[in-house]
C-alpha positions in Angstrom: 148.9 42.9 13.3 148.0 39.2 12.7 148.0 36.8 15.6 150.7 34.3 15.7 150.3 32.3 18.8 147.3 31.8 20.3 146.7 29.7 23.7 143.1 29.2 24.7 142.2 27.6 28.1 145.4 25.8 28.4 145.4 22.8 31.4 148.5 21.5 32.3 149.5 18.7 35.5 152.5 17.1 37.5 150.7 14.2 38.0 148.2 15.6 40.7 149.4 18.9 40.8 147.3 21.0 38.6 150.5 23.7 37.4 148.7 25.6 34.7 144.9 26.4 35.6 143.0 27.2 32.4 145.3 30.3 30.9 144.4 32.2 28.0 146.5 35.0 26.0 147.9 35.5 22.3 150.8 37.1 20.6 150.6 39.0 17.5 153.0 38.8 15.1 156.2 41.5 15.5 155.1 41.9 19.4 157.9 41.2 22.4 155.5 40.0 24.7 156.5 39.3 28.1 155.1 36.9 30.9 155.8 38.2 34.5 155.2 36.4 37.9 157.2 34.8 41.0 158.7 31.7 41.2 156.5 28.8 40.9 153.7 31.1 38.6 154.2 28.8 35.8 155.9 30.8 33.4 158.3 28.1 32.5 155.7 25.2 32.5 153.8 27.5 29.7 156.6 28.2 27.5 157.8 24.3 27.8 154.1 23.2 26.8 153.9 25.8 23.8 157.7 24.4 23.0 156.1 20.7 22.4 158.5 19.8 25.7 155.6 19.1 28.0 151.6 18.0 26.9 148.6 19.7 28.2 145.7 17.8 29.9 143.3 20.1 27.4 143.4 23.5 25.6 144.3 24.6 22.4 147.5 25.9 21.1 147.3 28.0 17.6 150.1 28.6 15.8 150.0 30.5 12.8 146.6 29.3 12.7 147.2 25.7 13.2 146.9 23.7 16.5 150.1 22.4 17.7 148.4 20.6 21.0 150.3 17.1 21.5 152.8 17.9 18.8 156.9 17.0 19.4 159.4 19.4 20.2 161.3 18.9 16.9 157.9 19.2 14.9 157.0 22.9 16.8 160.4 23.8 16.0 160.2 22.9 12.1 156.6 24.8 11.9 159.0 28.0 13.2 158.8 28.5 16.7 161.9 28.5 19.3 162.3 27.8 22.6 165.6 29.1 24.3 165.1 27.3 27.6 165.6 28.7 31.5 169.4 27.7 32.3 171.1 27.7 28.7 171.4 24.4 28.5 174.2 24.3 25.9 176.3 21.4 25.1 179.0 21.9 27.3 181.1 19.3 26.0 181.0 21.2 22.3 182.4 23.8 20.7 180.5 27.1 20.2 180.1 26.2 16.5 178.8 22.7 17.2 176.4 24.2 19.5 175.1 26.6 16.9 175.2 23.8 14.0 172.9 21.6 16.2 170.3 24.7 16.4 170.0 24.3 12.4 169.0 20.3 12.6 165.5 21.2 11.4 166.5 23.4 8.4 168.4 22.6 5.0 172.0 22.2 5.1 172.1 25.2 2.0 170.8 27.7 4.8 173.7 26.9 7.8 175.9 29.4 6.1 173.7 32.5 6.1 171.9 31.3 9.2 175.3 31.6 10.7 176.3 35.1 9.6 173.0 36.2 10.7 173.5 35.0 14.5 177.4 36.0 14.2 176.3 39.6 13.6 173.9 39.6 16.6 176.6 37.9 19.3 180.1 38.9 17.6 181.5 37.2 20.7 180.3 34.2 19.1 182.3 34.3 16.1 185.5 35.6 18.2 185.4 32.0 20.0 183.8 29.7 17.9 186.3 27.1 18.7 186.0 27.4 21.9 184.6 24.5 24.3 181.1 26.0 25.7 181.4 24.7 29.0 184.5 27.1 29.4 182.3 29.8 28.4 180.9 32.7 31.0 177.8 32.9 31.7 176.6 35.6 29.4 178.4 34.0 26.6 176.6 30.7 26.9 173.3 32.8 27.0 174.3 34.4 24.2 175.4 30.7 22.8 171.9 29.6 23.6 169.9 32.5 22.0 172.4 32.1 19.0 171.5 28.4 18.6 167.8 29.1 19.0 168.2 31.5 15.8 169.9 29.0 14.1 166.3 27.4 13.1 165.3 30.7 11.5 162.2 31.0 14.0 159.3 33.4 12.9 158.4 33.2 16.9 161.3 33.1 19.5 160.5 32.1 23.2 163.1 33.0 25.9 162.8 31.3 29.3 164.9 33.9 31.7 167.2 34.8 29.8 168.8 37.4 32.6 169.2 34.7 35.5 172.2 34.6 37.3 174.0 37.8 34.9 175.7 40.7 36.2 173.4 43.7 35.9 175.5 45.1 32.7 175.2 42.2 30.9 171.4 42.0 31.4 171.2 45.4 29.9 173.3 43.7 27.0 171.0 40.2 26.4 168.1 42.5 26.4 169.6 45.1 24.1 170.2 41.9 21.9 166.5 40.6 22.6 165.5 44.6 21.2 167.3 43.9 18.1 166.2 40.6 17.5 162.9 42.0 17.7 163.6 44.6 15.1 164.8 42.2 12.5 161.4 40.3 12.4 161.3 38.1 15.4 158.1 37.4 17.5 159.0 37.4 21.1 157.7 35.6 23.8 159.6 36.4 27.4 159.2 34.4 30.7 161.6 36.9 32.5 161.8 37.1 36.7 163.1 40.8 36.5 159.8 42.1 35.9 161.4 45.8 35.5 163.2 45.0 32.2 160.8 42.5 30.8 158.3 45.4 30.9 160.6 48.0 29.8 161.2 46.3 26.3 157.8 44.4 25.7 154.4 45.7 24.2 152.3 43.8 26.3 152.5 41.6 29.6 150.5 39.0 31.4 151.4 38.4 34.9 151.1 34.7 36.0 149.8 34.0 39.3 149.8 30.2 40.7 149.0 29.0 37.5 146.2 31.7 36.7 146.8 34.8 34.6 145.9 37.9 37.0 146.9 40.9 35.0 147.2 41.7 31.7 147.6 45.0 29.3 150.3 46.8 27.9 153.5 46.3 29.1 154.2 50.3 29.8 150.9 50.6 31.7 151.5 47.6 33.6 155.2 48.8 34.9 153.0 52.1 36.4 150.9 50.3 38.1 151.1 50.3 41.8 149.9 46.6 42.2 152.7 45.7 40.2 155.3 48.1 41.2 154.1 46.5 44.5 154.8 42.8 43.9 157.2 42.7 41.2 159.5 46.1 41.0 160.1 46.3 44.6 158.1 49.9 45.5 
């Protein structure tokens, strides 16, 4: 398998605060790789400088070969990488369809239709209420809303910033059933997931993220057996 994304020594700071201390690791194309770690690791600040969203102090970020470092959100998207962020973050205010048809921006207006049908057969609830307003949404239909929309600019690599927070237990096993089948059609995973139990239980590999330092790393079902990690992040 060819690498895809590859991040080499990557820096990042709040100001003073040095969030991201010197982190290393790749993703080869057709893996679901998954980042683990508690709260404050800096899962999300590594998927939101990948996504263009925030700029490292130094490092390199390779993409397909070619370094995105310093490039803008809109221009990572366009080269073929998604982010879905942490939280949704749909546009509440529009409907379902809107949502999805802002997702497309970067791609020509001759591929909305099939791009459409594509993300409608993944998330049927999605074409049930595209009319509907997403703030009236639940909350595991405006994930789904937000994943959808991510597709939407055809990625060849697909980030997912906790895509299980705040879901009742059946409908994480259904997001990352969805996540599986994305996978299967040809889409690159990256996963920032807190429930470290089903990140590992669909990924290939896993690097756990420990105050801004990567501590762990290996395949993902070697990792769940581990007792370090069953330890700190699958509650035995």
């Amino acid at each position: 398998m060819e690498t895809m994304l590859q991040v080499q020594d990557l820096q990042v700071y709040y100001g003073s605060i040095h969030a991201i201390k010197g982190i290393s690791f790749e993703v080869k194309e057709g893996e679901i790789v998954t980042l683990i770690g508690a709260n404050g690791a800096g899962k999300s600040t590594t998927l939101n400088t990948v996504g263009g969203l925030l700029k490292a102090r130094s490092g390199k970020i390779l993409f397909e070969g070619k370094d995105l470092h310093g490039m803008a959100a809109d221009r990572v998207v366009a080269r073929g990488m998604a982010l879905c962020p942490e939280g949704r973050r749909v546009f509440q205010h529009m409907t379902v369809l809107e949502n999805l048809e802002m997702g497309a921006y970067t791609r020509p207006a001759s591929e909305a239709a099939d791009s459409l049908e594509k993300v409608y057969a993944l998330f049927p609830r999605l074409k049930e209420r595209y009319h509907q307003i997403a703030g009236t949404l639940s909350g595991g239909e405006q994930q789904m809303l937000a994943m959808g929309r991510a597709l939407m600019s055809r990625p060849r690599l697909m980030m997912l910033d906790e895509p299980s927070m705040g879901l009742a237990p059946i409908l994480v096993k259904q997001i990352f059933n969805i996540i599986e089948d994305m996978n299967k059609q040809g889409t690159t995973i990256l996963l920032v997931e807190q429930n470290a139990q089903m990140a590992l239980s669909v990924a290939n590999r896993a690097y756990v993220l420990e105050t801004g330092r990567i501590s762990l790393s290996g395949d993902a079902s070697e990792l769940a057996r581990s007792e370090e990690i069953k330890k700190a992040y699958l509650g035995g």
